[in-house]
C-alpha positions as CSV (number, residue, x, y, z in Angstrom):
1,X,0.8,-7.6,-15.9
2,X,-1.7,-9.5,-18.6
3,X,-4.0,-6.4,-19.0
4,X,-7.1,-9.2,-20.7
5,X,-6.8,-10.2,-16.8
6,X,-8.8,-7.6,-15.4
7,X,-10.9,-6.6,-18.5
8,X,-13.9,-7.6,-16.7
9,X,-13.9,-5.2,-14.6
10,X,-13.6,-2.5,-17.7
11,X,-17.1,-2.2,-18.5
12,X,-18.6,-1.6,-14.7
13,X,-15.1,0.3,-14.1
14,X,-16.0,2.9,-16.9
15,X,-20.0,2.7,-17.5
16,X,-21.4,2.9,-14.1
17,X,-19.0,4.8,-11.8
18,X,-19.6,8.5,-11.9
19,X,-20.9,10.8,-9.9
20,X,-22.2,14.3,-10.3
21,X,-22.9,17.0,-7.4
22,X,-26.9,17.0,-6.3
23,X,-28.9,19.2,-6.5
24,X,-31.7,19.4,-3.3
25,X,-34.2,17.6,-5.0
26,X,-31.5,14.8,-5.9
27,X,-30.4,15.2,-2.4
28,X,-34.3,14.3,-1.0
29,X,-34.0,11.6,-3.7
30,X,-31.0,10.0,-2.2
31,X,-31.9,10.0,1.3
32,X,-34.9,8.7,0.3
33,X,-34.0,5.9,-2.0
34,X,-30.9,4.7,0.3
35,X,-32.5,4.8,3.9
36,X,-30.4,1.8,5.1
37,X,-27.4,3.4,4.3
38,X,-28.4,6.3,6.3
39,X,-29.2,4.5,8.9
40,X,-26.0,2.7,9.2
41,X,-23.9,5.4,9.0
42,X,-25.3,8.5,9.7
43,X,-23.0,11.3,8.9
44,X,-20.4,9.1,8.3
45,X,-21.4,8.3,4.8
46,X,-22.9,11.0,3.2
47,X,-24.0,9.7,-0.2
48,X,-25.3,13.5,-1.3
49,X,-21.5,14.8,-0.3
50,X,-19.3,12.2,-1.1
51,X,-15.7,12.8,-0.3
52,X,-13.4,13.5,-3.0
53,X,-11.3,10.5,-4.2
54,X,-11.5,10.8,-7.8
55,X,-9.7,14.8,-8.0
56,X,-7.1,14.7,-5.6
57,X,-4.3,16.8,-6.0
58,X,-1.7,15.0,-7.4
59,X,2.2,16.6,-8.0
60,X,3.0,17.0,-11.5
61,X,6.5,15.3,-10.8
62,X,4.6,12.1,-9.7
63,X,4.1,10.5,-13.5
64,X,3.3,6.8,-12.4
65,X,0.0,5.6,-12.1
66,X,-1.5,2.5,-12.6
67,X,-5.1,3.0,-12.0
68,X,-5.7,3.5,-15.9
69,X,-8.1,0.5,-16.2
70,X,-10.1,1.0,-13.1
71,X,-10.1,4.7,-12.7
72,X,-11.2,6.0,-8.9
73,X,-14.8,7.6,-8.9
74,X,-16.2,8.9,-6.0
75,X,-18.9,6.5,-5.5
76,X,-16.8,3.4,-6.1
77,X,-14.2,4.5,-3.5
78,X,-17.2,5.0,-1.1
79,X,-18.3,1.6,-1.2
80,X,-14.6,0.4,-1.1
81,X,-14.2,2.5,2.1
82,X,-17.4,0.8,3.8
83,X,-15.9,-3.0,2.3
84,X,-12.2,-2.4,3.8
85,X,-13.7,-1.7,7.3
86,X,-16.8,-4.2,7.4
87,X,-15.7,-7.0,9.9
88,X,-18.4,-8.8,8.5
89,X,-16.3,-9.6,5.4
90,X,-14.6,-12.3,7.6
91,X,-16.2,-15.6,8.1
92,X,-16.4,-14.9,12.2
93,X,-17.5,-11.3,11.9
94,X,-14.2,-10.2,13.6
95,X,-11.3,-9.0,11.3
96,X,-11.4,-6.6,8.5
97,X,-9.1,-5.4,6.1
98,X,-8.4,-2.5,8.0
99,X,-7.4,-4.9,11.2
100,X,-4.1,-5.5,9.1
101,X,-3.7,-2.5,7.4
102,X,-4.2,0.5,10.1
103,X,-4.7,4.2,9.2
104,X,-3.0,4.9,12.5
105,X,0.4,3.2,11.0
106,X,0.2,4.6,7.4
107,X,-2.2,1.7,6.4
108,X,0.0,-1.3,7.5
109,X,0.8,-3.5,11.2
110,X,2.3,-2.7,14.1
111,X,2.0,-6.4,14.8
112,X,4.8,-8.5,13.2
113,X,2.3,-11.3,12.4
114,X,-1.4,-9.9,11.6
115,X,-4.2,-11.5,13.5
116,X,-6.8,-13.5,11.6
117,X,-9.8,-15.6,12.1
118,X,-7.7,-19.0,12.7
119,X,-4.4,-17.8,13.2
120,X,-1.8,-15.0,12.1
121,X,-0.6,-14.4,8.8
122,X,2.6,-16.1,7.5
123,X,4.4,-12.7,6.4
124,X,4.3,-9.0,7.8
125,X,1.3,-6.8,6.5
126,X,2.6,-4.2,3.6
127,X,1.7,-1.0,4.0
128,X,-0.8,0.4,1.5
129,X,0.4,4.1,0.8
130,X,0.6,5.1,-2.9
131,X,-0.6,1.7,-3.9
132,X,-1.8,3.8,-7.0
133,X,1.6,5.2,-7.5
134,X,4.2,2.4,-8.3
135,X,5.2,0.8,-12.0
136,X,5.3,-2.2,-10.2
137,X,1.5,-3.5,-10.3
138,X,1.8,-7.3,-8.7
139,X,1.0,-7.3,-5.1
140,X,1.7,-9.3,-2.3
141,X,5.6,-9.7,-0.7
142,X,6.4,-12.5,-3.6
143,X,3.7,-11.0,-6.0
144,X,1.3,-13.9,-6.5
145,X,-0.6,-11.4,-7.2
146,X,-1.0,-10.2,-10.7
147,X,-2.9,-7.0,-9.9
148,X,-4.8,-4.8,-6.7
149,X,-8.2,-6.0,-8.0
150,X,-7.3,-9.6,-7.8
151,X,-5.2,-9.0,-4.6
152,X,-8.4,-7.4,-2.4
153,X,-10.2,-10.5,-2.2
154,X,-7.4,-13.1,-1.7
155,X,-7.2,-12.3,2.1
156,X,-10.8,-13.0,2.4
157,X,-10.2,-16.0,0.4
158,X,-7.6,-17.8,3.0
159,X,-8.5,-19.6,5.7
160,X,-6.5,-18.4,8.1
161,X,-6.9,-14.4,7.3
162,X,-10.6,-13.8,6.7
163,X,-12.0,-17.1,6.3
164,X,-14.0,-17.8,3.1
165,X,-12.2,-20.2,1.8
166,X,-14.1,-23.4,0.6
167,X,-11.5,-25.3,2.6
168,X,-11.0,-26.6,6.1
169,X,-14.6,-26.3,6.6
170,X,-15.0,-23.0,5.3
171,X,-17.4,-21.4,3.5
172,X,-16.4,-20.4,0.0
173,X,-17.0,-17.0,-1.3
174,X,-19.7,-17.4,-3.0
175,X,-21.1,-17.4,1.2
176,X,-19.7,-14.0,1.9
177,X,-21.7,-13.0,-1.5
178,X,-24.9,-14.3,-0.1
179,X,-24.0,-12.7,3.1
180,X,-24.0,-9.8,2.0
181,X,-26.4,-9.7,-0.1
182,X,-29.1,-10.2,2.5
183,X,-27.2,-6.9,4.1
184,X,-29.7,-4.2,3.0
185,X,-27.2,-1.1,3.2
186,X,-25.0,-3.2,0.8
187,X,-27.6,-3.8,-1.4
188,X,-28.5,0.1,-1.6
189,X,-24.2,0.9,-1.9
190,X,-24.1,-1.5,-4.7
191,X,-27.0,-0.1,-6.5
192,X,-25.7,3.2,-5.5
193,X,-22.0,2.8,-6.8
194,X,-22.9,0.3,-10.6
195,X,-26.9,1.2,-10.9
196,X,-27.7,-2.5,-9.5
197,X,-27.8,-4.3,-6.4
198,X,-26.1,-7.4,-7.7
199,X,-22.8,-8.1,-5.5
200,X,-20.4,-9.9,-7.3
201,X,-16.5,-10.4,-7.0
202,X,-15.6,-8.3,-9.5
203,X,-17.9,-5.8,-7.9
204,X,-15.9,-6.2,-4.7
205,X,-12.7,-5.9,-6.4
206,X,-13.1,-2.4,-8.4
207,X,-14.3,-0.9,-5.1
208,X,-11.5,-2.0,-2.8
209,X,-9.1,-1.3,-5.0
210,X,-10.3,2.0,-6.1
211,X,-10.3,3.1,-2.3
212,X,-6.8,1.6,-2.4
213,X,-5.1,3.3,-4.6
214,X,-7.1,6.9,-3.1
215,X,-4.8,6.4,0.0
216,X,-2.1,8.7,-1.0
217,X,0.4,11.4,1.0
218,X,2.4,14.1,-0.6
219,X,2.6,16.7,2.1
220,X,5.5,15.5,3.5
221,X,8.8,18.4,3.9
222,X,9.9,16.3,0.9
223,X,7.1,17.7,-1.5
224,X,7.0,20.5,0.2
225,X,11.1,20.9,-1.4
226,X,10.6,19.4,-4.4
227,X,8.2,21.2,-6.2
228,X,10.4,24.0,-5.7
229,X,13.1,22.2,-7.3
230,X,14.0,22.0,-10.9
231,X,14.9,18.6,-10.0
232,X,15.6,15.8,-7.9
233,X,19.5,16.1,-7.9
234,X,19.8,19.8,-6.9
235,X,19.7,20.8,-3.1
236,X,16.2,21.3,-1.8
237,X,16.4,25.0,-0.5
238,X,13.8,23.9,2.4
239,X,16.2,21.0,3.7
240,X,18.8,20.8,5.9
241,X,22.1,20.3,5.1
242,X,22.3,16.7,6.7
243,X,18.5,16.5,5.0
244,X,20.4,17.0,1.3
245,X,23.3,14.9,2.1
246,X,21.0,11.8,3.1
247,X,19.6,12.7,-0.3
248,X,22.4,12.9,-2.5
249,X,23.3,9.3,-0.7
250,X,20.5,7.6,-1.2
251,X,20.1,9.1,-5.2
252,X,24.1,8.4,-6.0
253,X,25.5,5.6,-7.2
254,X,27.7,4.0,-5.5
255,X,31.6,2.8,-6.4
256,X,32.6,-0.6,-5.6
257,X,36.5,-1.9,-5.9
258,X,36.7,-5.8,-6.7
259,X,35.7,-7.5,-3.9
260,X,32.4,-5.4,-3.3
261,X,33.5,-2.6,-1.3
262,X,32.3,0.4,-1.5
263,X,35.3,3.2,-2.1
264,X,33.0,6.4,-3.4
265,X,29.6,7.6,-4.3
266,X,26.5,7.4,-2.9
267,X,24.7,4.4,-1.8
268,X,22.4,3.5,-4.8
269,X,19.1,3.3,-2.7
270,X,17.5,5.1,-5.5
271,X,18.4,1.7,-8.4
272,X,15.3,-0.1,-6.3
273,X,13.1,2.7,-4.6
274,X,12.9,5.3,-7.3
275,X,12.2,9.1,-6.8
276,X,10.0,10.8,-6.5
277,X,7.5,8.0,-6.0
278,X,10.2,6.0,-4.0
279,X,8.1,2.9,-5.4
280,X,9.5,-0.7,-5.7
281,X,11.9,-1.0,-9.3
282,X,10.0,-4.1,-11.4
283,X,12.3,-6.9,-11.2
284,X,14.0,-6.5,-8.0
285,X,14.9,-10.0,-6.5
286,X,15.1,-10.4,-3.1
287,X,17.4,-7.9,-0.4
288,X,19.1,-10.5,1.5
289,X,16.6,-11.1,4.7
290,X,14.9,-14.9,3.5
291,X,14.1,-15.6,7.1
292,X,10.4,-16.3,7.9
293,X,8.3,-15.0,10.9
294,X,8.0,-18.3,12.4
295,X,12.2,-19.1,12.0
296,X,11.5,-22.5,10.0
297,X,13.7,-22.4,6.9
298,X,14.1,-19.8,4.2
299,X,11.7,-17.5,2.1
300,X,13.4,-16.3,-0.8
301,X,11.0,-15.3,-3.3
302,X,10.1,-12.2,-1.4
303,X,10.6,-9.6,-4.5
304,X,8.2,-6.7,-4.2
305,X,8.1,-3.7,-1.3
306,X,5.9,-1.0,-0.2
307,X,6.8,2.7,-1.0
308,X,9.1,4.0,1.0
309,X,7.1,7.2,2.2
310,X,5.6,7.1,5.4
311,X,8.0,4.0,6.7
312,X,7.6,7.0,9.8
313,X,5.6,9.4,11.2
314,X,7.1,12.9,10.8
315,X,8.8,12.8,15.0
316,X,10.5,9.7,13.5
317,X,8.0,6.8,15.3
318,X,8.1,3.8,13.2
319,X,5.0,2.5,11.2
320,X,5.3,-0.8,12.6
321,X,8.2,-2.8,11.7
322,X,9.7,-3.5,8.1
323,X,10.5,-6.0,5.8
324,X,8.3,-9.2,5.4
325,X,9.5,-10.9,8.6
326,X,8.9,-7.4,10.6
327,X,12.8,-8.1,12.1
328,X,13.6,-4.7,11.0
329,X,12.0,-2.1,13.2
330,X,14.3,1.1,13.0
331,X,15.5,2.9,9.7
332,X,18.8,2.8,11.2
333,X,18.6,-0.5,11.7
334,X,17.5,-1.1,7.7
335,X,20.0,0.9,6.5
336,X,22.6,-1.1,8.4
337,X,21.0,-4.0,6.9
338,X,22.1,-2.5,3.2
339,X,25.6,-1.8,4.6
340,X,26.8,-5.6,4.8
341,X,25.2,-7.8,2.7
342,X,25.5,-11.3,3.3
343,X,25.3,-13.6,0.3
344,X,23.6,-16.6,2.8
345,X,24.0,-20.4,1.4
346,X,20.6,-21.5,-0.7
347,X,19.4,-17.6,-1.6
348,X,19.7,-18.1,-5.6
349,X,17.3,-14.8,-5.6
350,X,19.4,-12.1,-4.5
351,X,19.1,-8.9,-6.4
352,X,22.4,-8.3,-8.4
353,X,22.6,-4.3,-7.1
354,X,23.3,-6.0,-4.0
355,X,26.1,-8.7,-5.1
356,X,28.7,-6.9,-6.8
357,X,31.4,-8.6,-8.3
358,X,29.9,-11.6,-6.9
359,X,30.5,-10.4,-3.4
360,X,27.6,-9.2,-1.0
361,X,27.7,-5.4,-1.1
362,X,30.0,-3.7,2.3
363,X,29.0,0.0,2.0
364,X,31.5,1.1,4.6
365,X,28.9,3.3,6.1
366,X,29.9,5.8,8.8
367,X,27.7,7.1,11.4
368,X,27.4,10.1,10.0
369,X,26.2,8.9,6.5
370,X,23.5,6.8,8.3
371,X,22.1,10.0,10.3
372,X,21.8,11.9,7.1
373,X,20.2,9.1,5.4
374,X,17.5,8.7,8.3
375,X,17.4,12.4,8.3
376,X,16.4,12.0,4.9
377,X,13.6,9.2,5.0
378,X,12.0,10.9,7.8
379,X,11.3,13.9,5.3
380,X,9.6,11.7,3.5
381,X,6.7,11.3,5.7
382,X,3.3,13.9,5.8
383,X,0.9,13.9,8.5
384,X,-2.7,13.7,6.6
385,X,-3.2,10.2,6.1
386,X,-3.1,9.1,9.4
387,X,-6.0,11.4,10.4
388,X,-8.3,12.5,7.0
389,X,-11.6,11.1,7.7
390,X,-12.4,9.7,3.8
391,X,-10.2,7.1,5.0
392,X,-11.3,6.2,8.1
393,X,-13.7,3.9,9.8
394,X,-17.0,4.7,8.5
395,X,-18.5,2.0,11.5
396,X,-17.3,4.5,14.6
């Protein structure tokens, strides 16, 4: 990432966004000073209680964290909250981000193919969980994007997603600017969150992404084991024993003979999606799917991933399908995918972990090395971001 990118943003990012408790007199003064806000929202936005984004527990064996140059306040995650849900970001009034990215399936689709204002979307919505906690900092399947910030707005930019884009006979983003700017409750949340009403992209950017990277989940049976371990390698004394066995696969390297075939060890899952964050490693190349939703050719530049906490709810119900065509919809299924790597004619971007010796990868799974492994991934799900309100739809 080319930090001078965002630098922009710094100086709102580190000047403006702060917020201290009220006292009653401040609280009279808020109510009084944002009475659109209110309005809007009611309870559901209480700017003299905001919900805590900024000071959320974090474990101290999660280490990365790449909100350094646009740290989350309280106020700046509020407003981020109100721009992810507001319909009225899209040029029709009809999809927001949160109509791709659904708190009810850890943040991402249970569509293959996410609806937009003049179409669906070429590539399966990734699932936003831990955003903040990941090396990797480019977003987007083939990570056009260089960071969040400059992600949050491209949706809205494309015609086919959200609709403000200058082409096709689009408005350009400076219209959703003026849009909302004649929107009194954003004028008050922007006055409220950087001391001025001004909207601006950059604006837009720090907000979303701040609320972003605040949608996190650590209280899964996985936590719950770990931070009573010494470390990641040593049985978990609240697992079962297929729960540590899926582990112990999915940390251990694998042993491959000469043509590829895997004769010992583990399965390696852990040289791409590292523990404990289970983030994306920086520089994978692709896994070996290159299809595209629609079936017309190949897609190989498809590089980055979503954490893999939360691919489930906790009783083992998928969050949507997986992978950027959404062809994978079981963790059995995606495990099996990993077990026989194909090595298909024109995919020049295969990740070397999964050619080995210039053969695709054959794992030699059994059925009970996949069982523990889905025993495993299933621990790593918790049950709070699918229901904490500070994340929900402040417009219901």
């Amino acid at each position: 990432m080319k930090a001078f990118k965002i630098l922009p943003f710094l100086a709102i990012a580190f000047s403006v966004m702060s917020c201290n408790d009220n006292n009653e007199d401040d609280y009279t003064a808020i109510t009084e000073t944002y009475p659109a806000v209110l309005a809007e929202f009611g309870s559901s936005v209480d700017l003299n209680n905001l919900a805590n984004y900024a000071n959320q527990t974090v474990p101290a064996y999660i280490t990365k964290d790449n909100s350094i140059l646009n740290p989350i306040s309280n106020k700046g995650a509020t407003l981020g909250r109100i721009l992810f849900y507001d319909k009225k970001l899209s040029s029709n009034n009809t999809i927001s981000c949160s109509s791709c990215h659904k708190q009810a399936v850890a943040f991402g689709d249970d569509n293959v193919a996410s609806i937009g204002v003049n179409g669906t979307t070429g590539r399966h919505s990734m699932r936003l969980i831990n955003t903040r906690f990941a090396a990797e900092t480019k977003f987007f399947w083939d990570e056009r994007a260089l960071n969040l910030e400059t992600q949050t707005t491209m949706p809205i930019k494309d015609h086919g997603e959200m609709g403000f884009s200058g082409t096709n006979g689009d408005l350009p983003f400076s219209g959703l600017i003026t849009k909302l700017s004649a929107i009194d409750y954003y004028r008050e949340l922007f006055d409220f969150a950087y001391g001025s009403s001004e909207i601006t992209e950059n604006k837009i950017q720090i907000a979303l992404a701040q609320f972003i990277r605040s949608i996190q989940s650590f209280d899964s049976k996985y936590d719950a084991g770990r931070v009573l371990a010494t470390n990641e390698g040593q049985p978990f004394s609240n697992f079962t024993p297929q729960e540590n066995q899926g582990k112990n696969l999915f940390l251990a390297a694998p042993t491959f003979n000469a043509n590829g075939s895997r004769i010992g060890g583990g399965l390696g899952c852990a040289g791409c999606h590292r523990a404990p964050e289970f983030d994306i490693s920086p520089g994978s190349l692709n896994n070996g799917i290159i299809g595209t939703i629609g079936g017309a050719g190949i897609d190989i530049g498809n590089t980055r991933a979503p954490s893999l906490r939360d691919l489930v709810k906790v009783d083992g119900t998928p969050n949507g399908p997986m992978m950027h065509t959404g062809e994978i919809t079981t963790l059995q299924a995606a495990i099996g995918h990993y077990g026989t790597i194909t090595i298909t004619p024109g995919n020049t971007n295969l990740d070397p972990r999964l050619r080995r010796n210039g053969f695709g990868q054959q794992l030699n799974l059994t059925a009970t090395e996949v069982d523990a492994v889905v025993a495993f991934l299933r621990t790593l799900s918790g049950t709070d971001v699918y229901t904490n309100t500070k994340w929900s739809n402040p417009f219901n």
